[in-house]
C-alpha positions in Angstrom: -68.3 17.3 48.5 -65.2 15.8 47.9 -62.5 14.4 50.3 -59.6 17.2 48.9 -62.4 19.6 49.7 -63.5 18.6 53.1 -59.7 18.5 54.0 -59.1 22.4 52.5 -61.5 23.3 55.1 -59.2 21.9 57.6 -61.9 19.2 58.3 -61.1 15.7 58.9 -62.6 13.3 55.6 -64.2 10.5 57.4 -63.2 7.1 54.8 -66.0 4.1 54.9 -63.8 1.1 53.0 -67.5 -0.6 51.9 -68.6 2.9 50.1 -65.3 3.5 48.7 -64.5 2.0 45.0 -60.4 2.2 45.2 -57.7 0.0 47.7 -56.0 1.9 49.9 -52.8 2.5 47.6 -55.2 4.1 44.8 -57.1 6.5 47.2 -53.7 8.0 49.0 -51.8 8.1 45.9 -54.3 10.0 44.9 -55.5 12.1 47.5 -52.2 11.7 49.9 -50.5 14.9 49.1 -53.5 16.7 50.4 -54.6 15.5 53.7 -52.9 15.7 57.0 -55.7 13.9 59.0 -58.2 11.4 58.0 -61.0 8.9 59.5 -61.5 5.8 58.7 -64.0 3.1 59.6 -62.4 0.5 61.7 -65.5 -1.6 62.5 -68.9 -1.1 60.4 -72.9 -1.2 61.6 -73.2 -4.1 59.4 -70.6 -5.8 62.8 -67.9 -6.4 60.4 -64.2 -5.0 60.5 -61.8 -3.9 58.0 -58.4 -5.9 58.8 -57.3 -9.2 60.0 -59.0 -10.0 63.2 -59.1 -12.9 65.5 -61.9 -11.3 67.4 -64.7 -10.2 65.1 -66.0 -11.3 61.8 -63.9 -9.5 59.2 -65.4 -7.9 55.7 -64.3 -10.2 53.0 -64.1 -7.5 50.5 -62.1 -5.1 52.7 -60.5 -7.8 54.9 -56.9 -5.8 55.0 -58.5 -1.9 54.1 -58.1 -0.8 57.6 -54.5 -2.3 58.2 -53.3 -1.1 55.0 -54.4 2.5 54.9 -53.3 3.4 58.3 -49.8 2.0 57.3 -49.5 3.7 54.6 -50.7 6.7 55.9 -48.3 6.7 58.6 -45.8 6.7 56.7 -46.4 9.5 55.0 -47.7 11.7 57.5 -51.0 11.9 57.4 -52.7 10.7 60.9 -55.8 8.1 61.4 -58.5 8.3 63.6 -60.0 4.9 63.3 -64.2 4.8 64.0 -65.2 1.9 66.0 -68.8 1.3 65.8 -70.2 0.0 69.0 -73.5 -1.3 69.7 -75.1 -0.4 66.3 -74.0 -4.3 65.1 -76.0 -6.2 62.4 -74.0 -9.0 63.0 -74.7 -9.8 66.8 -78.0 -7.9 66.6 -79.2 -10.5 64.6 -78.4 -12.9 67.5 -81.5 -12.8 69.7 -79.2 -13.7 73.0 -77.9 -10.4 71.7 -80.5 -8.3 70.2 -81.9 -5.1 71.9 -85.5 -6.1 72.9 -87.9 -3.4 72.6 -91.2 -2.4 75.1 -93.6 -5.5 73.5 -91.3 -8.2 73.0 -89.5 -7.1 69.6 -86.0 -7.3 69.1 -83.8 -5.2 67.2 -81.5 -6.6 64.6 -79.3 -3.9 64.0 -78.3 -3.2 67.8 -77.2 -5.2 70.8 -78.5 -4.8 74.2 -76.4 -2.6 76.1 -76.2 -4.6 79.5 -74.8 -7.4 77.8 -71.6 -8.0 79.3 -70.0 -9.8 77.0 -70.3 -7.9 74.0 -68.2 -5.1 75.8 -65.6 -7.7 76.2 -65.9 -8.1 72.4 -65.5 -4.7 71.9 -62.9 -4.3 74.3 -60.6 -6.7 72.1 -61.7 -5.1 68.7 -60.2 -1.6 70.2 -56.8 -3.2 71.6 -56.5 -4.8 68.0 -57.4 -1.3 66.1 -55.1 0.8 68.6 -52.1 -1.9 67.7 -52.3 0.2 64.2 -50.4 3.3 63.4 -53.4 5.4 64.7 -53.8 8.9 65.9 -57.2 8.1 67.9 -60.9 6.2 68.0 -63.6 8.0 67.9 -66.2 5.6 69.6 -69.8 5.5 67.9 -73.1 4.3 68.9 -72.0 3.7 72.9 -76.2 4.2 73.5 -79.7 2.3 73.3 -81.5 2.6 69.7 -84.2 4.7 71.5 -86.8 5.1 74.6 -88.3 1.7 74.3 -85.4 0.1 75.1 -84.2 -2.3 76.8 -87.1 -4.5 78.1 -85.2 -7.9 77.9 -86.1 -10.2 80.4 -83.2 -9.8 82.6 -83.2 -6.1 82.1 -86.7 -6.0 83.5 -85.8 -8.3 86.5 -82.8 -6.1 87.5 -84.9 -2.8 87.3 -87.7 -4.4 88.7 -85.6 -5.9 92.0 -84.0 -2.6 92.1 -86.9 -0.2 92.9 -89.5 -2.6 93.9 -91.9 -3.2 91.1 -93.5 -5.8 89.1 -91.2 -7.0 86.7 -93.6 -7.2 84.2 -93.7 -3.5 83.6 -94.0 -0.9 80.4 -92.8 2.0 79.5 -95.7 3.6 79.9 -95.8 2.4 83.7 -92.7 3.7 84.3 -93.7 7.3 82.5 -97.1 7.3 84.7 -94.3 7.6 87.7 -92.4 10.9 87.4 -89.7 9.6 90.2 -89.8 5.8 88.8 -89.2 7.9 85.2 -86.5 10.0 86.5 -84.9 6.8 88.0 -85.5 4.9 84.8 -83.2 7.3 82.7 -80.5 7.6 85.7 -80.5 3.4 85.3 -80.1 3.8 81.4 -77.4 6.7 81.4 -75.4 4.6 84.5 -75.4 1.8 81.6 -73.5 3.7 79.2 -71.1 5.0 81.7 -70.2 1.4 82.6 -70.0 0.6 79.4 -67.5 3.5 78.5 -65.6 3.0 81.9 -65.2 -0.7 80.8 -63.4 0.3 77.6 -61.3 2.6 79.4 -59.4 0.2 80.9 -58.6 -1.2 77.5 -57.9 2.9 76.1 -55.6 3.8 78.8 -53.4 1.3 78.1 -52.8 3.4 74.8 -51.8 6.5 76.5 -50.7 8.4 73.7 -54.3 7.9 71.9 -56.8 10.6 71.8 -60.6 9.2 72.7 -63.5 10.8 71.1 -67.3 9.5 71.6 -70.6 10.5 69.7 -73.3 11.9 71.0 -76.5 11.9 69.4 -77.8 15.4 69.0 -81.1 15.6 67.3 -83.3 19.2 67.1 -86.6 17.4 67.1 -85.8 15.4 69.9 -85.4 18.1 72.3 -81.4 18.3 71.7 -79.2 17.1 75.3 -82.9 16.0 76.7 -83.5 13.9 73.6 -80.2 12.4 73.9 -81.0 11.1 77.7 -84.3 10.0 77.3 -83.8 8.0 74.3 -80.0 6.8 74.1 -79.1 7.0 77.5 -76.5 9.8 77.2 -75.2 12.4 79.0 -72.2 15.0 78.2 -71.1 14.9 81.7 -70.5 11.2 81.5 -69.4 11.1 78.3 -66.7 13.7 78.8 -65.2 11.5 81.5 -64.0 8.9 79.2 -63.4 10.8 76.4 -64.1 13.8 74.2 -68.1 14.6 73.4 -68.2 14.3 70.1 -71.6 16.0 68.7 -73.2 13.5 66.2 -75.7 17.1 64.2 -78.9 16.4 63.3 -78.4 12.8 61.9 -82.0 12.0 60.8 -83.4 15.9 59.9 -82.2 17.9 57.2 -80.1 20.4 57.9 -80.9 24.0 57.8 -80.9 25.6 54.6 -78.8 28.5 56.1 -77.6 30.6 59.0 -80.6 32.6 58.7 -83.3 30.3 59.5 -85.3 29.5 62.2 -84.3 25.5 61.9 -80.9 27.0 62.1 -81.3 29.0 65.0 -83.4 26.0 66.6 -80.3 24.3 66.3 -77.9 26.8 67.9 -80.2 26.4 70.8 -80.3 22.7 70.9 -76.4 22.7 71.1 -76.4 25.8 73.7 -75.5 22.5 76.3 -72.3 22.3 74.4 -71.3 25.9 74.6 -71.7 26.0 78.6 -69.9 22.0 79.3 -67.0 23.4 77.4 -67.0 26.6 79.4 -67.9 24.9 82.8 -65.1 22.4 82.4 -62.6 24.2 80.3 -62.6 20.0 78.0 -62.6 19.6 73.9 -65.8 19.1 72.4 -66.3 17.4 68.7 -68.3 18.1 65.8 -70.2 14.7 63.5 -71.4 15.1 60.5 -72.8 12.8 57.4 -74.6 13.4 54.4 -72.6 15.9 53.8 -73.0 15.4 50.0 -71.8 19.4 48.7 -70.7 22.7 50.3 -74.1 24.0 51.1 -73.2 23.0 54.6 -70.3 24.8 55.3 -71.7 27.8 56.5 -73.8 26.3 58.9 -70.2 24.8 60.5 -68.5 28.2 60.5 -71.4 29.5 62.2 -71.3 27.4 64.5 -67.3 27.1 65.0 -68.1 31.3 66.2 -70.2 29.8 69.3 -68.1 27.1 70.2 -64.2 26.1 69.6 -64.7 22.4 68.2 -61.1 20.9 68.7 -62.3 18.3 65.5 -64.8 18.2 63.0 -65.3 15.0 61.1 -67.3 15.0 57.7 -68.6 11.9 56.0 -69.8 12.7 52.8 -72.2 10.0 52.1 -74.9 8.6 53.8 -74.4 5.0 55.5 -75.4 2.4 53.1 -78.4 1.1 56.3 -79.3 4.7 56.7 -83.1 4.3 55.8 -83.1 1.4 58.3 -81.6 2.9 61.0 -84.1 5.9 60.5 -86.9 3.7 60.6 -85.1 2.7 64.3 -85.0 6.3 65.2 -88.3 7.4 64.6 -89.7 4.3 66.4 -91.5 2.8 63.3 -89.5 -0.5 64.1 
């Protein structure tokens, strides 16, 4: 599906500057005069960023994309949400005083581990040099752990360990043996993230005209909002306290082939959650989709605009370029 499309639908285009074969100039002077909001990718998986930065390593293909377009775009009209990648990072993940390290030993290349400290400093300074653009918002992605096996690094282990009196050279499965050490075990992961999010804050409310919007992981065959805790550590509740919950659909299944079907209805149930935090708390919720590659999807999204009152629904229509790698991540085969 194409951009002008996705925009008629009063969707917002998300804009990846590595999949994209035209500058910034080409791309709004063609598609300018029909879009009035747009997303682009301000910092990428691969760990690289798409302008000028004296922080973090900068794309050398697209080193003055993200600057450029949301310039330009300005001054047209047309606002940017810029998409700031968090802990999904090739770059640092390939650091191993970095890397996410896994039940067993293994790292992960392709994500950092989330109590490092200092990579939310790092990120900290990428969003106060994205938000000094002509920017409508950030929508913050991948603020979670890669999955359930994570994170066993050595200090990780130590601070559990200390905290709730155990050997520190535990397993996963020791802690799953343990219904109150596993209930304590995803309270310690989900308290992660939230400090994680509260730590950008301070950087985001510095920008108070700048809306905040933050994926959450929503996968059907994961068991939907129970999925989301158990493997990435997140929580609506949390999440909505720094920002707006944005639902990342069904990222590593197919969608379903209709409204009709059981997978869809399987899906209506799995984002049920949604439905009652927005009617508990009255607060915006979000809508993430990629692969969105024609129009077969769009009445899935009406159908579900009738059960809940997205405020924004951002479309990618690609799949990331490391797709097939981070699916490998999800489905534990890494």
């Amino acid at each position: 599906m194409d951009i002008r499309s996705i925009s008629s639908q009063n969707l917002i285009p998300i804009i990846d500057p590595t999949n994209l074969r035209q500058s910034p100039d080409e791309f709004l002077a063609e598609n300018g005069g029909f879009l009035s909001e747009v997303a682009v990718v301000g910092k990428s998986t691969s760990g690289f960023v798409h302008f000028r930065s004296a922080t973090a390593p900068t794309n050398r293909d697209t080193n003055e994309f993200f600057s450029t377009f949301s310039t330009i775009a300005d001054s047209i009209g047309i606002k940017v949400y810029a998409i700031v990648n968090g802990l999904a990072d090739n770059f640092f993940g390939k650091n191993p005083s970095y890397s996410a390290i896994k039940d067993g030993g293994n790292s992960n290349s392709s994500f950092v581990d989330p109590f490092k400290d200092s990579y939310t400093t790092y990120l900290k300074s990428i969003i106060d040099e994205v938000s000094n653009y002509p920017i409508q918002g950030i929508l913050l992605d991948n603020i979670r752990f890669p999955r359930e096996e994570y994170s066993f690094c050595e200090s990780c282990r130590r601070s559990f360990s200390s905290a709730y009196g155990i050997e520190r050279m535990f397993s996963l499965g020791d802690i799953q043996r343990d219904p109150n050490l596993g209930a304590e075990w995803l309270n310690w992961r989900k308290n992660r993230i939230e400090t994680i999010l509260r730590d950008l804050q301070q950087t985001l409310t510095l920008k108070k005209d700048l809306s905040v919007s933050i994926t959450m992981d929503i996968d059907p065959t994961l068991d939907g909002p129970i999925g989301a805790l158990k493997h990435f550590g997140q929580d609506i509740n949390v999440i909505g306290n720094y920002g707006i919950p944005t639902i990342h659909l069904s990222a590593w299944t197919p969608y379903p082939a209709s409204p009709t079907t059981p997978e869809f209805k399987l899906l209506q149930k799995n984002l049920d959650f949604a439905k009652k935090y927005q009617a508990r708390t009255q607060q915006d919720v979000n809508l993430f989709l990629w692969g969105v590659e024609d129009e077969s999807v769009l009445p899935l999204i009406d159908d579900l605009k009738k059960e809940i009152k997205f405020k924004n629904i951002f479309i990618q229509n690609h799949w990331p370029s490391d797709y097939q790698k981070r699916r490998e991540i999800h489905l534990g085969l890494v």
